[in-house]
C-alpha positions as CSV (number, residue, x, y, z in Angstrom):
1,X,7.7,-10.2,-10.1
2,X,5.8,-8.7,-7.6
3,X,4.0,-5.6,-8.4
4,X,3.7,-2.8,-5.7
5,X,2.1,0.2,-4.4
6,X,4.1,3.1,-3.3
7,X,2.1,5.2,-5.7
8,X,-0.7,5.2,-3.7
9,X,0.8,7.0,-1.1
10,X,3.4,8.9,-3.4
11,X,1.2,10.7,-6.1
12,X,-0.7,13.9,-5.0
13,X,-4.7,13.0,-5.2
14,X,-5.2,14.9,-8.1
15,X,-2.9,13.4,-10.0
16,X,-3.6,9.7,-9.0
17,X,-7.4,10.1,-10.1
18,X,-6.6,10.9,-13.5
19,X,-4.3,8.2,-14.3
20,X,-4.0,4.3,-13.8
21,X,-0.6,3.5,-12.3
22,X,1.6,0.3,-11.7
23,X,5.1,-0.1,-10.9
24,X,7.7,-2.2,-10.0
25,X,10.1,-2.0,-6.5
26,X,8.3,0.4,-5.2
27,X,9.0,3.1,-7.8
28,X,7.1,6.3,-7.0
29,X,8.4,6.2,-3.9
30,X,12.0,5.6,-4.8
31,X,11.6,8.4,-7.3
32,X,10.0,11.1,-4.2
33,X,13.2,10.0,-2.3
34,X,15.7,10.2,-4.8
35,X,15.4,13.1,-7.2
36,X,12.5,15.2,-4.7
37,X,13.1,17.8,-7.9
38,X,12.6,15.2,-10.6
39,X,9.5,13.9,-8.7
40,X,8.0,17.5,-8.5
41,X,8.6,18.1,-12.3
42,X,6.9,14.7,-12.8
43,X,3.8,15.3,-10.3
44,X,3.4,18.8,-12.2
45,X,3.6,17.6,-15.7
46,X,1.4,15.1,-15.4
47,X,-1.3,17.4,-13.3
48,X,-1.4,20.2,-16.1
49,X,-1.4,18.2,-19.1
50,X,-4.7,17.0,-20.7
51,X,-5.5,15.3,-23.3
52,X,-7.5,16.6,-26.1
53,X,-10.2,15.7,-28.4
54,X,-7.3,16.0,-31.1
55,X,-5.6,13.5,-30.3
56,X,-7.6,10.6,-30.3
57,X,-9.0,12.4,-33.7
58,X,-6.0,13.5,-35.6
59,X,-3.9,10.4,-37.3
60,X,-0.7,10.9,-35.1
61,X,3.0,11.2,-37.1
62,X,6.7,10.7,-36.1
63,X,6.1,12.9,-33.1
64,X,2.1,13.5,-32.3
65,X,0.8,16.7,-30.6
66,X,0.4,14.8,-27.5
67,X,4.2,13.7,-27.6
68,X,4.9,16.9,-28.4
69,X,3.4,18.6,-25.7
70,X,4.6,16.3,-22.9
71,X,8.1,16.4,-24.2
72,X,8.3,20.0,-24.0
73,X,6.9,20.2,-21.0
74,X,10.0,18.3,-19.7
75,X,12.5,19.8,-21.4
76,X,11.1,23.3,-20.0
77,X,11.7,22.4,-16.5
78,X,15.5,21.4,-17.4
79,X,14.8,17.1,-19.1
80,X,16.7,16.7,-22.3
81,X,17.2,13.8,-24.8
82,X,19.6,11.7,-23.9
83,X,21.8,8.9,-24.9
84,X,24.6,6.6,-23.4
85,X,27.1,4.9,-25.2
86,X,29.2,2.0,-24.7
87,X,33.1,1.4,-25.5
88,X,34.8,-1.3,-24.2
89,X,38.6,-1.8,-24.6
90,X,39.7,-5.0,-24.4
91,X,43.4,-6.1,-23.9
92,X,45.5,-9.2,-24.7
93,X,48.5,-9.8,-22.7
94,X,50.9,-12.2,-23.7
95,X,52.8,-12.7,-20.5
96,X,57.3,-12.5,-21.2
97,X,59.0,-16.3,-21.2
98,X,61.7,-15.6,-19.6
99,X,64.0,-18.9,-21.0
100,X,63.2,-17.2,-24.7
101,X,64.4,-14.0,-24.0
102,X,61.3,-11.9,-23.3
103,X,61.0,-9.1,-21.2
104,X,58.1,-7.5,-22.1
105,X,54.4,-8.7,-22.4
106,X,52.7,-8.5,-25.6
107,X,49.8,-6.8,-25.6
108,X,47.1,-6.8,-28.3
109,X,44.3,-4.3,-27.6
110,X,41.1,-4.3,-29.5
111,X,37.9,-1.6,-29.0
112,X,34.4,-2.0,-29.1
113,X,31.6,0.3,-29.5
114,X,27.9,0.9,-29.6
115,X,25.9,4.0,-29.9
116,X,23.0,3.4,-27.6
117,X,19.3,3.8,-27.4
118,X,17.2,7.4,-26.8
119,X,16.2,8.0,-24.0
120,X,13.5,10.6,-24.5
121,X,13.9,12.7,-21.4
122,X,16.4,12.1,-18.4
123,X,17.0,14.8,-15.6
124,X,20.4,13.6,-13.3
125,X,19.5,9.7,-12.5
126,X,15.7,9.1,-13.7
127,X,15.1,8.1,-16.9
128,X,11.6,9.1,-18.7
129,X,9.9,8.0,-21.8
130,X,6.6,8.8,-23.5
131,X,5.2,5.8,-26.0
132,X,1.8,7.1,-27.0
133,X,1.2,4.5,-29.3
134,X,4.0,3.2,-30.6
135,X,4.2,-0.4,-31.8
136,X,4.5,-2.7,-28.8
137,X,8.3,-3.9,-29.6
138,X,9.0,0.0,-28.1
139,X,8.6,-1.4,-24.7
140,X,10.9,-4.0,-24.5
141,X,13.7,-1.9,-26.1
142,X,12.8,0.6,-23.4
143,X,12.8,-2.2,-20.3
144,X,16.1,-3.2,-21.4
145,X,17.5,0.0,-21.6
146,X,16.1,1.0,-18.1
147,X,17.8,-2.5,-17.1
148,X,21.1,-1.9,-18.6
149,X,21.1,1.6,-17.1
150,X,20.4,0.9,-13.6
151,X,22.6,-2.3,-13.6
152,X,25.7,0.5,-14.9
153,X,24.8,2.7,-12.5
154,X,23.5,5.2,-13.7
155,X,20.0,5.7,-13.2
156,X,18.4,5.1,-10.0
157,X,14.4,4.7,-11.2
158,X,12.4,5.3,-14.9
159,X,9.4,6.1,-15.4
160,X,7.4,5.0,-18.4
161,X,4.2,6.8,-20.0
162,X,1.9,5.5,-22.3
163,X,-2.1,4.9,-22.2
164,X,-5.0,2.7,-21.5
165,X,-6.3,0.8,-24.6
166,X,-10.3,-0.1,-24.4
167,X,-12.0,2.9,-22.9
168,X,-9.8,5.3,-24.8
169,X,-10.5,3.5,-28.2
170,X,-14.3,3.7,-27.1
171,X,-14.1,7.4,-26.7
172,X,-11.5,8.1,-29.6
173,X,-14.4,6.5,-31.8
174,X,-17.2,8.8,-30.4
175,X,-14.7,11.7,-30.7
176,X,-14.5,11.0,-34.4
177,X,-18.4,10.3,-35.0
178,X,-19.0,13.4,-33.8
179,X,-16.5,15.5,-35.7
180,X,-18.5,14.0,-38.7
181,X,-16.4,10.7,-39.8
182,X,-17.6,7.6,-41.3
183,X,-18.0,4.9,-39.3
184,X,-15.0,2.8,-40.9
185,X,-12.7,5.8,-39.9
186,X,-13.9,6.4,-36.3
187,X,-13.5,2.4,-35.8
188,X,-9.4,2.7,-37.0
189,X,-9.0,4.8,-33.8
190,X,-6.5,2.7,-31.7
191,X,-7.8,-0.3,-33.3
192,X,-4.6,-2.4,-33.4
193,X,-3.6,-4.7,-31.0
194,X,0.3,-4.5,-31.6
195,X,0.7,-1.1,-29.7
196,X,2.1,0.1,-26.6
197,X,-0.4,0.1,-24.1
198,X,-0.9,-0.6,-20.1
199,X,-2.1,-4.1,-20.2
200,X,1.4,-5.4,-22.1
201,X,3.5,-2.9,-20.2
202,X,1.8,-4.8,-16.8
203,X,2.6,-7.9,-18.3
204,X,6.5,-7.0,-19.2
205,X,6.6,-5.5,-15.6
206,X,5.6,-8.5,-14.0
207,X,8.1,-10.4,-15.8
208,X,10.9,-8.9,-14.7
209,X,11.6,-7.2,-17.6
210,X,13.1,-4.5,-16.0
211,X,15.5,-6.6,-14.0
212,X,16.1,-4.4,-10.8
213,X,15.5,-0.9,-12.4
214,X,12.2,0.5,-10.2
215,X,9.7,1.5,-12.7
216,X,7.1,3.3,-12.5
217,X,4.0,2.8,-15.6
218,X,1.9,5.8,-16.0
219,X,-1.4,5.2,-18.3
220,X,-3.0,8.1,-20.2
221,X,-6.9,7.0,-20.3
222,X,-10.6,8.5,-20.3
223,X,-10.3,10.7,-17.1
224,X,-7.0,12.2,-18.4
225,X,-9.2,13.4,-21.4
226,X,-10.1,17.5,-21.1
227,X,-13.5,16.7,-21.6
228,X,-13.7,13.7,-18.2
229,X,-14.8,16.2,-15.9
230,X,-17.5,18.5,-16.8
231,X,-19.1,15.5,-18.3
232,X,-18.6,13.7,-14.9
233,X,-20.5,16.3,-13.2
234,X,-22.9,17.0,-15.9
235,X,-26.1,15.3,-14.3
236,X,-28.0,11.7,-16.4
């Protein structure tokens, strides 16, 4: 699949310097078009949100400050948690034969259900998650949620957060030589290769993973850091 560009045009400056971006059908611009609300909310989060020395220092848990942080930025401007899910009722019909006697059909009804996967913020029809660093099996259940959704009906676009891999590791092991650690414990910073990350998300994405769902991939990386612009403009 085609990868395109609307993001370009469809992020505010400010924003689209401090992140990398790639999406699918055009996704930013669906998502300025459909939910102008949603898209504002998105643009604002994602403008006033930094990320700290902490984070690439601190060994993250179930939810790290950085999730948390992002996820409550959401949910203050009106995102929840959500999840959909399915029941299908499924009927049998034994049609009446008339030479036997029958009148009625015969109907044999039979009910299915599953509880479906987390969406970690939705707002009306966009979908939003946040894998930080996750293991790398998180984007494809997230894909085929996103693909399931949109083909239901009920989300018109998604849009996916996570973070660039090489430079961030490179500055998450500075980061933790200068807060004092050994060498062997600044080097574990983001050191495996099974996470979520932008370069397999691209890959997904340009497989169609997705199916028709617009996507739009938003990577966390070294100018998202706190630190990115004073030492950009501190002079060699």
């Amino acid at each position: 699949m085609d990868l395109t560009t609307s993001y370009r045009t469809a992020v505010p400056v400010d924003v689209l310097v401090r992140y990398e971006f790639v999406e699918t059908r055009n996704a930013a611009g669906v998502l300025k078009t459909a939910d102008p609300e949603a898209y504002t909310h998105v643009m604002e989060v994602l403008d006033k949100f930094d990320l700290i020395d902490d984070d690439l220092i601190l060994a993250g848990g179930e939810e790290s400050g950085l999730a948390k942080r992002m996820n409550r930025a959401f949910r203050s401007r009106g995102w929840r948690e959500a999840r959909v899910d399915t029941s299908i009722t499924l009927d049998r019909r034994l049609m009446p034969f008339r030479e036997a006697g029958e009148t009625e059909p015969v109907v044999a009804r039979s009910q299915a259900e599953s509880k479906g996967y987390k969406v970690d913020n939705m707002r009306g029809r966009i979908a939003l998650d946040l894998e930080w660093n996750a293991k790398d099996g998180n984007l494809d259940r997230d894909l085929a949620a996103y693909r399931a959704l949109y083909d239901f009906g009920l989300i018109d676009s998604a849009v996916l957060i996570t973070r660039t891999q090489d430079d961030l590791r490179l500055l998450g092991q500075r980061l933790r030589r200068e807060a004092g650690m050994s060498e062997a414990d600044a080097k574990k910073v983001l050191s495996t290769t099974t996470t979520t990350n932008m370069d397999k998300l691209r890959d997904r994405l340009k497989r169609g993973d997705a199916g028709g769902c617009p996507v739009l991939a938003v990577g966390i990386c070294r100018c998202t850091w706190s630190g990115w612009k004073t030492e950009r403009d501190t002079p060699d």
